[in-house]
TORTI-38999 format. One record per residue (C-alpha): residue number from 1; x, y, z. Coordinates in Angstrom, 1 decimal, padded with zeros to 4 digits. Example, Ala and Ser with C-alpha at 12.3 -4.5 7.8 and 13.67 -1.06 7.14 Angstrom:
BEGIN
+-----+--------+--------+--------+
|   n |     c1 |     c2 |     c3 |
+-----+--------+--------+--------+
|   1 |  012.3 | -004.5 |  007.8 |
|   2 |  013.7 | -001.1 |  007.1 |
+-----+--------+--------+--------+
This chain:
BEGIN
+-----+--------+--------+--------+
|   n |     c1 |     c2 |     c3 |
+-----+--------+--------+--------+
|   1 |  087.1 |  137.5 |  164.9 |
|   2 |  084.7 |  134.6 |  165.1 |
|   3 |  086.6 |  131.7 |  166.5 |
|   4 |  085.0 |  128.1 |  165.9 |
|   5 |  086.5 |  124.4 |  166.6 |
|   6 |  085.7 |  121.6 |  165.0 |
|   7 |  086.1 |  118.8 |  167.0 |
|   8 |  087.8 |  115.7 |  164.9 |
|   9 |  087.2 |  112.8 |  167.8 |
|  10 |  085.7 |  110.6 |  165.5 |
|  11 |  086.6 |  108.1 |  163.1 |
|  12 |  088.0 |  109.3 |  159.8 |
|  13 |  084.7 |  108.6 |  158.0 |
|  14 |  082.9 |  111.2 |  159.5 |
|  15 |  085.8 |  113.7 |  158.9 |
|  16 |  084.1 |  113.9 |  155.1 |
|  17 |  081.5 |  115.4 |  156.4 |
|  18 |  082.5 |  118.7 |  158.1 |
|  19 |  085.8 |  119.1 |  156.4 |
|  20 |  083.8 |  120.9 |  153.1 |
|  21 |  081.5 |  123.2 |  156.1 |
|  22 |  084.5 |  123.8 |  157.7 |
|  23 |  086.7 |  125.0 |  154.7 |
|  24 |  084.0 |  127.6 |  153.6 |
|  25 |  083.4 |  129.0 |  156.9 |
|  26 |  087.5 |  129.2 |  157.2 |
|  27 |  087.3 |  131.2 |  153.7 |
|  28 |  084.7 |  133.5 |  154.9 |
|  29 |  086.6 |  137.2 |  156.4 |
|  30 |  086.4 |  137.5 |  160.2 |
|  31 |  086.7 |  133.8 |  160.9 |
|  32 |  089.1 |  131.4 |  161.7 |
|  33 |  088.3 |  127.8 |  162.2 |
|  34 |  090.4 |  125.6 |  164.2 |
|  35 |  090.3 |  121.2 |  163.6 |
|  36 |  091.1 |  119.8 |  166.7 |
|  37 |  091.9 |  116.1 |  166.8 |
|  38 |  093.9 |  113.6 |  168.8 |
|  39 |  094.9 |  111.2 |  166.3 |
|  40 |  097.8 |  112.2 |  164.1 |
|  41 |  096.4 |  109.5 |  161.3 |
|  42 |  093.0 |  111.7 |  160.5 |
|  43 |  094.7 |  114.8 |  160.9 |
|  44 |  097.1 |  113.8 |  157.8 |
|  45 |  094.1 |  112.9 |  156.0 |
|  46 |  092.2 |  116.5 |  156.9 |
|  47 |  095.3 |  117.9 |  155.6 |
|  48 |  095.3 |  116.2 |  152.4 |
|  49 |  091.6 |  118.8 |  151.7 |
|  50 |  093.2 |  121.9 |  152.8 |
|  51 |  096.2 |  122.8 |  150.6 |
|  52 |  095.5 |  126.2 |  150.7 |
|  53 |  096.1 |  125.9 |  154.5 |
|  54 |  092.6 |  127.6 |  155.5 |
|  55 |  092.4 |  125.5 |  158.5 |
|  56 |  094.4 |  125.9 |  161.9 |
|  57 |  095.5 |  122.2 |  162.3 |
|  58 |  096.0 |  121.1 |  166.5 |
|  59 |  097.0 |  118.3 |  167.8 |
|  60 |  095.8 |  117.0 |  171.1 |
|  61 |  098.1 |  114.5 |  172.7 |
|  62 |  096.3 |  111.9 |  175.1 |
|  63 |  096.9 |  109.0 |  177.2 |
|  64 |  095.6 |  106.6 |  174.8 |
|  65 |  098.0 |  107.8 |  172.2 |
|  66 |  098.9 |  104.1 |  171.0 |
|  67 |  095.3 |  104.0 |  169.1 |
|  68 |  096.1 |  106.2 |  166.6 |
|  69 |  094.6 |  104.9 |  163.5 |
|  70 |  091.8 |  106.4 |  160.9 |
|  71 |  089.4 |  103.8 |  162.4 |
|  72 |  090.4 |  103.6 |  166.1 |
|  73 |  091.1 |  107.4 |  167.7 |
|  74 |  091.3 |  107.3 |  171.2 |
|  75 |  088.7 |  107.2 |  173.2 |
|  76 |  086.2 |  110.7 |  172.6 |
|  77 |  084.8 |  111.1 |  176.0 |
|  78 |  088.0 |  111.0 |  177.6 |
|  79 |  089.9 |  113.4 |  175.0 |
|  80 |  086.7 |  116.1 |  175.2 |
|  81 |  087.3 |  116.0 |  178.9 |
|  82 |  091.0 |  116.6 |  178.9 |
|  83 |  090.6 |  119.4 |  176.7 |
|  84 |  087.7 |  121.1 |  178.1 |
|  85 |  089.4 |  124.8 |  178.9 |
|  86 |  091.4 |  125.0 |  175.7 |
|  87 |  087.3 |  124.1 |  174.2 |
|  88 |  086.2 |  126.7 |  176.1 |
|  89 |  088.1 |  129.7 |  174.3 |
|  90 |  086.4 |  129.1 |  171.5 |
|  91 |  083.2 |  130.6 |  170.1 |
|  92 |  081.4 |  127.3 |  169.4 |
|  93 |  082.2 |  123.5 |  168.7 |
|  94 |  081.4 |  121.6 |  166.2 |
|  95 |  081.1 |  118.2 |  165.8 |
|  96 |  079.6 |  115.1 |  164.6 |
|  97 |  079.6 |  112.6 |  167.5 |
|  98 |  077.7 |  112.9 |  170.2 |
|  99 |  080.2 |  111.3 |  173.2 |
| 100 |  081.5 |  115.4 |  173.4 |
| 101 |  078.1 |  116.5 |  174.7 |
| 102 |  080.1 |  115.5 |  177.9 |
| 103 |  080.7 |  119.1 |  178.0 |
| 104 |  077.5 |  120.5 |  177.8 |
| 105 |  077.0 |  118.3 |  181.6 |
| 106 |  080.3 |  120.7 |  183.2 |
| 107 |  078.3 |  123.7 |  185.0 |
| 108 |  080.9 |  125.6 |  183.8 |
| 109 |  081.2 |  124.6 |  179.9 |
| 110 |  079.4 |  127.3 |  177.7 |
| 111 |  080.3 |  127.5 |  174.7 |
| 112 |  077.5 |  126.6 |  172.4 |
| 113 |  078.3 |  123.2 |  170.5 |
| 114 |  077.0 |  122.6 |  167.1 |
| 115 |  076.1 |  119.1 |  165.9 |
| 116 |  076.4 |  117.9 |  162.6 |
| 117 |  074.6 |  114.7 |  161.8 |
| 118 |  076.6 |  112.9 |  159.2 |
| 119 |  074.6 |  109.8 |  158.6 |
| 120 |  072.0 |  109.4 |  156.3 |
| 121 |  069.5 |  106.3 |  156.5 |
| 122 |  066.6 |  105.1 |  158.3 |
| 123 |  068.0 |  103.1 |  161.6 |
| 124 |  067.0 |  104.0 |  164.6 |
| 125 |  070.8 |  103.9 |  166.0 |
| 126 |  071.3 |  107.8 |  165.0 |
| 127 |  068.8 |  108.9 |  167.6 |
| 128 |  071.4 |  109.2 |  170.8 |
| 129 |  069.3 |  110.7 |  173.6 |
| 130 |  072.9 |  112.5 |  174.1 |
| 131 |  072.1 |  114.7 |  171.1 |
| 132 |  069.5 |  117.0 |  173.2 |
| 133 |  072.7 |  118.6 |  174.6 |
| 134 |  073.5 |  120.3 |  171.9 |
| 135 |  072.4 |  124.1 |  170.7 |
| 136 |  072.3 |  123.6 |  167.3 |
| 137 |  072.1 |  120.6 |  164.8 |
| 138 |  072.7 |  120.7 |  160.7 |
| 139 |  070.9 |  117.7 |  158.8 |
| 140 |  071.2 |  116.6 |  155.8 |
| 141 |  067.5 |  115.8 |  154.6 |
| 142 |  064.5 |  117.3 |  155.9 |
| 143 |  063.3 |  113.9 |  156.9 |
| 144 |  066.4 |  114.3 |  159.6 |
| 145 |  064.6 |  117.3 |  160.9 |
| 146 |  061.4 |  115.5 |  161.3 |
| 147 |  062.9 |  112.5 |  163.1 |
| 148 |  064.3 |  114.5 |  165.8 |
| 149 |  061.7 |  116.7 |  166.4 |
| 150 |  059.5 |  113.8 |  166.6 |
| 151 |  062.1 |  112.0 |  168.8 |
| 152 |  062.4 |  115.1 |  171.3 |
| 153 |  065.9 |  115.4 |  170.2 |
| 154 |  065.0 |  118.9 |  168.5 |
| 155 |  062.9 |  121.3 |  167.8 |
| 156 |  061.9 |  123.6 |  164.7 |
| 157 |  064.3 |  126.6 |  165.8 |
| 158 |  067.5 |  124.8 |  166.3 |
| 159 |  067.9 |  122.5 |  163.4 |
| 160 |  068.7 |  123.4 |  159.9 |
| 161 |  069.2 |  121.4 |  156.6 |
| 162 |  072.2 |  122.3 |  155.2 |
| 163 |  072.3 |  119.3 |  152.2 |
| 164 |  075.1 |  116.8 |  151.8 |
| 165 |  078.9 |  118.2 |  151.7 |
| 166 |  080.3 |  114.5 |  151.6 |
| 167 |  080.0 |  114.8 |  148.2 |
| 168 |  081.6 |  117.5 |  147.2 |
| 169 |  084.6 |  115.6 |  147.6 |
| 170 |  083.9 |  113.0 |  145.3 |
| 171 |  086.8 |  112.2 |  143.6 |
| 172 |  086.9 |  110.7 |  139.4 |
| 173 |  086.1 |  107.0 |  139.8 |
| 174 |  088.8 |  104.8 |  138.9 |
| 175 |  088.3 |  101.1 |  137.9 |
| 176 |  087.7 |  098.3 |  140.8 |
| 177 |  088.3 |  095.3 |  139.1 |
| 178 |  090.4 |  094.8 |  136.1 |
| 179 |  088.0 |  093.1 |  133.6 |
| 180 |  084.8 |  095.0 |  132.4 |
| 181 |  082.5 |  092.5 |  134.3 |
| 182 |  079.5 |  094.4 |  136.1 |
| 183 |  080.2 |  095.1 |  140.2 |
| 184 |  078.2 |  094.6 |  142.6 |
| 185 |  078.5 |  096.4 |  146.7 |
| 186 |  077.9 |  094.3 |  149.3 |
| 187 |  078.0 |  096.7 |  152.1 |
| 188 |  076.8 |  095.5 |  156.0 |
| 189 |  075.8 |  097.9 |  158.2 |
| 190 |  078.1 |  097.8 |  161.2 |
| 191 |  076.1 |  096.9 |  164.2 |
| 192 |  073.5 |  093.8 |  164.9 |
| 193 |  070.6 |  093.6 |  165.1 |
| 194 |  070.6 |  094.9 |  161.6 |
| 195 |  073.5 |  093.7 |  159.8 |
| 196 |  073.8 |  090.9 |  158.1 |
| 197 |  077.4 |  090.2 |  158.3 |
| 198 |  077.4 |  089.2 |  161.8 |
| 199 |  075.4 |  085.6 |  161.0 |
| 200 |  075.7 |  085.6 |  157.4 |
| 201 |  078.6 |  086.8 |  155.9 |
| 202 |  080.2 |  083.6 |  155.1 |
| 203 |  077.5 |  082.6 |  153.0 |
| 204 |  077.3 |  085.9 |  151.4 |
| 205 |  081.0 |  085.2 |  150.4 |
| 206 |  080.4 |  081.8 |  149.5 |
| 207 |  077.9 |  082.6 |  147.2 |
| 208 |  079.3 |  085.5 |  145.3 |
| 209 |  081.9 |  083.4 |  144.8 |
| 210 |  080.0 |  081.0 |  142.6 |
| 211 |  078.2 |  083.6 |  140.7 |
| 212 |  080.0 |  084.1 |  137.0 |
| 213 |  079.9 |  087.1 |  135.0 |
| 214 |  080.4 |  089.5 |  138.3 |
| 215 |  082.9 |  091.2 |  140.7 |
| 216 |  082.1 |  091.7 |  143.6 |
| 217 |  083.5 |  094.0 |  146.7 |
| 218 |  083.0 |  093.1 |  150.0 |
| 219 |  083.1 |  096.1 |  152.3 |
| 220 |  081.3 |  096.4 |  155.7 |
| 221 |  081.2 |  099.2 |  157.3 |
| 222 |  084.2 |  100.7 |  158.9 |
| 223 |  083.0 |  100.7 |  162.3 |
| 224 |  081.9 |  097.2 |  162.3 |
| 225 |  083.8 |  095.0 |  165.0 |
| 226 |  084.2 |  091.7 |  165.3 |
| 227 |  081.9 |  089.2 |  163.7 |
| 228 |  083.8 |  086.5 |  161.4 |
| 229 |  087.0 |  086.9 |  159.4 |
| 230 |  086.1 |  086.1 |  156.1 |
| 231 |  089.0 |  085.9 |  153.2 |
| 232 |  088.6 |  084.8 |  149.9 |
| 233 |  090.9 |  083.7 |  146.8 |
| 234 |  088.5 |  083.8 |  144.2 |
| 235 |  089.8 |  086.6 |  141.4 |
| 236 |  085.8 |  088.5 |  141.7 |
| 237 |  085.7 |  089.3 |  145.3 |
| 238 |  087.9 |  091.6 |  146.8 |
| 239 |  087.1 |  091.9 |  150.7 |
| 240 |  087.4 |  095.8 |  152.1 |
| 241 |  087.5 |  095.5 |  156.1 |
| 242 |  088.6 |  099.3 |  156.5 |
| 243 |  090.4 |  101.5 |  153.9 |
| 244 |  090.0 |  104.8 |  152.3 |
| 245 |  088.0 |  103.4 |  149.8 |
| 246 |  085.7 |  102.4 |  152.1 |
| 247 |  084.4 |  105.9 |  153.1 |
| 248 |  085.5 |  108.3 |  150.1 |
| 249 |  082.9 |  106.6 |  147.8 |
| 250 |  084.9 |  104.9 |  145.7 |
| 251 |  082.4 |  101.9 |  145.9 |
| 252 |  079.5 |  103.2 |  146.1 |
| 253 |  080.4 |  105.7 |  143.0 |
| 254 |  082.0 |  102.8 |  141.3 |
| 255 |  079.5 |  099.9 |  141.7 |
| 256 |  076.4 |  098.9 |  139.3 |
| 257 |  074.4 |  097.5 |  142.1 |
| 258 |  074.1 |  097.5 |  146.0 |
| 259 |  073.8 |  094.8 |  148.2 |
| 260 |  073.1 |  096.0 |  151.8 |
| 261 |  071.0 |  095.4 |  155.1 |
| 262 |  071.0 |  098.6 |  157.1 |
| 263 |  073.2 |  100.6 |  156.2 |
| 264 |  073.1 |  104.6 |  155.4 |
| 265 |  075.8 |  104.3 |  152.7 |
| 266 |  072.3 |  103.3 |  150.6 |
| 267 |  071.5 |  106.9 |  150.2 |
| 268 |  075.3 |  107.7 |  148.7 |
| 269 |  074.6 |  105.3 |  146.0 |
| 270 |  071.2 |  106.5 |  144.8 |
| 271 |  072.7 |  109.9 |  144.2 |
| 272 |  072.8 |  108.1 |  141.0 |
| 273 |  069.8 |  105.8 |  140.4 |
| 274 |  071.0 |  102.4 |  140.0 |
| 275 |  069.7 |  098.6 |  141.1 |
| 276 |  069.7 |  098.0 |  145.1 |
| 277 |  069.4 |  094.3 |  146.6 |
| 278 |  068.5 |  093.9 |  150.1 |
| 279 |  068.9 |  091.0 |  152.7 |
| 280 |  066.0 |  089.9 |  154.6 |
| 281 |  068.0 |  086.5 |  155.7 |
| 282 |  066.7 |  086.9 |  159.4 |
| 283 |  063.1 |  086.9 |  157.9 |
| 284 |  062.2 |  090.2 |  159.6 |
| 285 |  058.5 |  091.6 |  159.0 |
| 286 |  060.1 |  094.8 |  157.4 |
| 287 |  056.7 |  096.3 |  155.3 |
| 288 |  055.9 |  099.6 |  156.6 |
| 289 |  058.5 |  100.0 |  159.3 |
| 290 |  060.7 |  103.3 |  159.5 |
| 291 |  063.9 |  101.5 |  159.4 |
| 292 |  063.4 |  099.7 |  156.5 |
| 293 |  062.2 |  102.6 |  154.3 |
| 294 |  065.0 |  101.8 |  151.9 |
| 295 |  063.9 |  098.2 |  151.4 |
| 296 |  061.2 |  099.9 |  149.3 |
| 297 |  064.5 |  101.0 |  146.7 |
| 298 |  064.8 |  097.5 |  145.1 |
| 299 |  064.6 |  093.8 |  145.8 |
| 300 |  064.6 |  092.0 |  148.6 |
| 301 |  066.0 |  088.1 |  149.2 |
| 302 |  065.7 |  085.8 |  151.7 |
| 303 |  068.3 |  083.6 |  151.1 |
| 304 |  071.7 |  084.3 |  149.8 |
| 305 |  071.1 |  081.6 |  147.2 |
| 306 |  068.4 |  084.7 |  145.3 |
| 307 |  071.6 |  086.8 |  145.0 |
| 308 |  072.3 |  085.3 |  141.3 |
| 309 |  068.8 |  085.1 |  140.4 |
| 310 |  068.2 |  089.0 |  142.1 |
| 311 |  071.6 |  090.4 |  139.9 |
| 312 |  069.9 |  089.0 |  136.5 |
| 313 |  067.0 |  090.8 |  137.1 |
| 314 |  068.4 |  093.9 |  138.7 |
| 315 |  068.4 |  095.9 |  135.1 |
| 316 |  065.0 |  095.2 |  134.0 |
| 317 |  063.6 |  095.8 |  137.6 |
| 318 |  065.4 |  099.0 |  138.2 |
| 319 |  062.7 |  101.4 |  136.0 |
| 320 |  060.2 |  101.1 |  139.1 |
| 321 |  061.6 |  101.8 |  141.5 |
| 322 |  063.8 |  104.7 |  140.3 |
| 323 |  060.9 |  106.8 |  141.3 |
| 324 |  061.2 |  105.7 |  144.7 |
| 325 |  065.1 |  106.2 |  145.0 |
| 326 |  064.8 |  109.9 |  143.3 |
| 327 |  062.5 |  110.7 |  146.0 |
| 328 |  063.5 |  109.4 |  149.2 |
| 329 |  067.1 |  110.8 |  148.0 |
| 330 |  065.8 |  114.2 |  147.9 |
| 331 |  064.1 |  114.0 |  151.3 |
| 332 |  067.2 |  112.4 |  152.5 |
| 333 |  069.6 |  114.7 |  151.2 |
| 334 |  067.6 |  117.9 |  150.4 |
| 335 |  069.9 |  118.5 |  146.7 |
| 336 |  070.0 |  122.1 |  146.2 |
| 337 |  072.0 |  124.3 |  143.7 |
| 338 |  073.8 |  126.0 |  146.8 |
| 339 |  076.7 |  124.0 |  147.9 |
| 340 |  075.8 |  122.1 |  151.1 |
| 341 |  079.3 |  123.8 |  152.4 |
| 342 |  078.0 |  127.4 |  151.9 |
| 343 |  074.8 |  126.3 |  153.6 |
| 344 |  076.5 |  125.0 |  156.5 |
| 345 |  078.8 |  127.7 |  156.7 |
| 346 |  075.5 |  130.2 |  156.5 |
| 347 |  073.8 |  128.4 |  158.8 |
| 348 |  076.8 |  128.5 |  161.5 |
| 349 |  076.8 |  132.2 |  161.3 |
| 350 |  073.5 |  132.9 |  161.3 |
| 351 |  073.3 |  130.6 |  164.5 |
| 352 |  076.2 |  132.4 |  166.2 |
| 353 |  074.6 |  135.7 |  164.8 |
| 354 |  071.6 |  135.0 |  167.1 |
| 355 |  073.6 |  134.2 |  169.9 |
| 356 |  075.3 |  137.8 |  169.7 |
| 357 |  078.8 |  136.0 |  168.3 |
| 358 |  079.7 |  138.4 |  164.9 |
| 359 |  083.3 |  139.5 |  163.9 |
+-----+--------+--------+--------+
């Protein structure tokens, strides 16, 4: 019996990402796949995928216990630490932070941990130096692969593209707004520099809410702290600081257009070609940097004063640069006619087959 953990430390957003890996590999015969999490909130929400009851479901109590919501688990580090020996029965870890390659630093951890990288876009903030430590990575995208190796993070032998299992939990998209008026995303990436919610949110809000003829959801990324509170009353702007809707794709399924900065939630929304707006309100010099290889999907504005003028245009624009989306979407996200969970879970046990682990 092949024994694997995955290691749920994260916030629930990333859960979306192993849970389909995870439920093939528990399917397979001769495994058994434990979840492992210290917040009672995401393991509800991992139990709402598993009705079959494939997974082995473990709670793991910790001091911090008061943080206990989908967004704020207690603190990773500390709960990878705690839990070291019961890790250490296992046959391998996976995960999709990097704060539990703690382990791989105990002389005494080793049990080879398996890294799944869950985000998709161009930042540079995905590139931990932490993410060495691991023994094996799955990517989504060949241009994943290629970052790492290039960023000494990998190397050819120990990193496989598996494809994109988020979205094989796409659920049917229900309506966002009541009327039939077009929606638009507007979706800031959760860390400065980069986002544009941070110094220019307000005036994102502001002017959405003087553009007729469009609804409009507001809804940075979940892990985005601080920054200002912005509310608004008008009837086409509904403000998402951190739901469910925020990370099962509800909005980016549901919306006609994108509005973003940084973030990797880009590449969700181009699984279906559609218009993309981007913010350039710090006036950076983005042409032919890395991290702004999205940029190249749709327009960019310099003031939030363009958005009106950038949403009439959006339609008539979108034809050239759908060319651009379909590919950067397919080296992002390596679409295959295999499931992206029965590549993960091949690639798992081919790993662990290497490594002498077979049941």
């Amino acid at each position: 019996m092949i024994r694997i953990a995955y290691l749920a430390l994260a916030e629930a957003h990333q859960h979306l990402h192993w849970l389909p890996g995870a439920l093939a590999l528990a399917a397979r015969p001769g495994v058994e796949v434990s979840v492992l999490s210290a917040s009672k909130a995401s393991l509800d929400l991992i139990r709402r995928f598993d009705p079959k009851k494939r997974l082995r479901i473990r709670y793991l109590p910790t001091p911090s216990h008061k943080r206990d919501g989908l967004f704020s688990p207690p603190p990773r580090g500390l709960v990878a630490l705690l839990y070291s020996p019961l890790l250490a029965r296992f046959d391998a870890v996976v995960t999709t932070e990097t704060s539990s390659s703690i382990l791989k630093r105990l002389p005494w951890f080793g049990v080879p941990m398996i890294h799944l990288k869950h985000g998709a876009g161009d930042s540079v903030v995905g590139y931990n130096p932490n993410h060495r430590l691991y023994d094996f990575t799955l990517v989504n995208g060949p241009k994943d692969k290629a970052r790492l190796i290039e960023k000494g993070l990998g190397r050819d032998d120990n990193i496989a593209v598996v494809g994109y299992a988020k979205f094989e939990l796409i659920a049917p998209a229900g309506r966002l707004f009541a009327d039939d008026r077009s929606v638009a995303l507007y979706n800031p990436h959760a860390k400065a520099p980069g986002s544009t919610w941070f110094d220019h949110g307000p005036a994102m809000v502001r002017a959405m809410e003087g553009i007729p003829g469009w609804n409009f959801v507001v809804a940075p990324h979940v892990k985005l702290k601080g920054g200002p509170d912005v509310s608004s009353d008008a009837p086409n702007v509904r403000i998402d600081r951190g739901s469910i809707r925020s990370i099962d794709m509800s909005y980016t399924q549901g919306a006609d257009v994108y509005i973003g900065d940084a973030s990797s939630q880009v590449y969700e929304f181009i699984r279906q070609q559609r218009p993309c707006i981007f913010l350039n309100l710090d006036h950076a010099d983005w042409r032919g940097k890395e991290q702004y290889t999205h940029w190249q999907f749709g327009q960019v504005i310099d003031d939030p004063s363009e958005l009106a003028g950038a949403l009439d245009r959006a339609a008539s624009l979108q034809p050239q640069f759908e060319p651009l989306q379909r590919a950067a979407f397919e080296r992002s996200l390596d679409p295959t006619p295999v499931p992206s969970s029965m590549r993960q879970a091949d690639a798992i046990l081919a790993f662990l087959a290497g490594r002498g682990v077979s049941s």
